[in-house]
N, C-alpha and C positions, 0 to 999 in steps of 0.2 A: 670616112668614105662610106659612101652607100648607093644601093644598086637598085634602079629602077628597071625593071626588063636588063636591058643590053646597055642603058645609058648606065655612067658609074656619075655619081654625083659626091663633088669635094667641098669643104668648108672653106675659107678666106684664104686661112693661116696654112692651110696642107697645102693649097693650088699655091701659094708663095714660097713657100720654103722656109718662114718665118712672120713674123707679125708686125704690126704696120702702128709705131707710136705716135703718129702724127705730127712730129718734131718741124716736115720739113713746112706744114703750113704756119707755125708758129716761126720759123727763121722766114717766110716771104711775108708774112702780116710785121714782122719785129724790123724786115730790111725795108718797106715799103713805107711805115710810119718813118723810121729814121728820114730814108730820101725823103719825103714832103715836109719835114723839119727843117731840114737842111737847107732844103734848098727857097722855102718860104723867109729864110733866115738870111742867106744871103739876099734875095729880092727887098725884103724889109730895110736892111741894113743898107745896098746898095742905093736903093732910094732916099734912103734918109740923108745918106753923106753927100747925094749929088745938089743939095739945095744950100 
């Protein structure tokens, strides 16, 4: 922390109470590929068997 006049000025990690591994955009990029897999998979599939 540190002090400008009367402002007090925090770092990331001290105004959070802890630090930030960016896990959770790695599980919405990891669950957002699988959904467009999935479900391009069953469109593919359903198509194919309906002919």
């Amino acid at each position: 922390m540190r002090k400008e006049g009367e402002e007090a000025h925090f770092e990331t990690d001290e105004a959070r109470g802890a630090t930030s591994p960016n896990i959770v955009r790695w599980v919405l990029a990891i669950s957002l590929l699988a959904a467009i897999v999935l479900l391009s998979a069953i469109w593919i599939f359903g198509a194919y068997n309906t002919n």
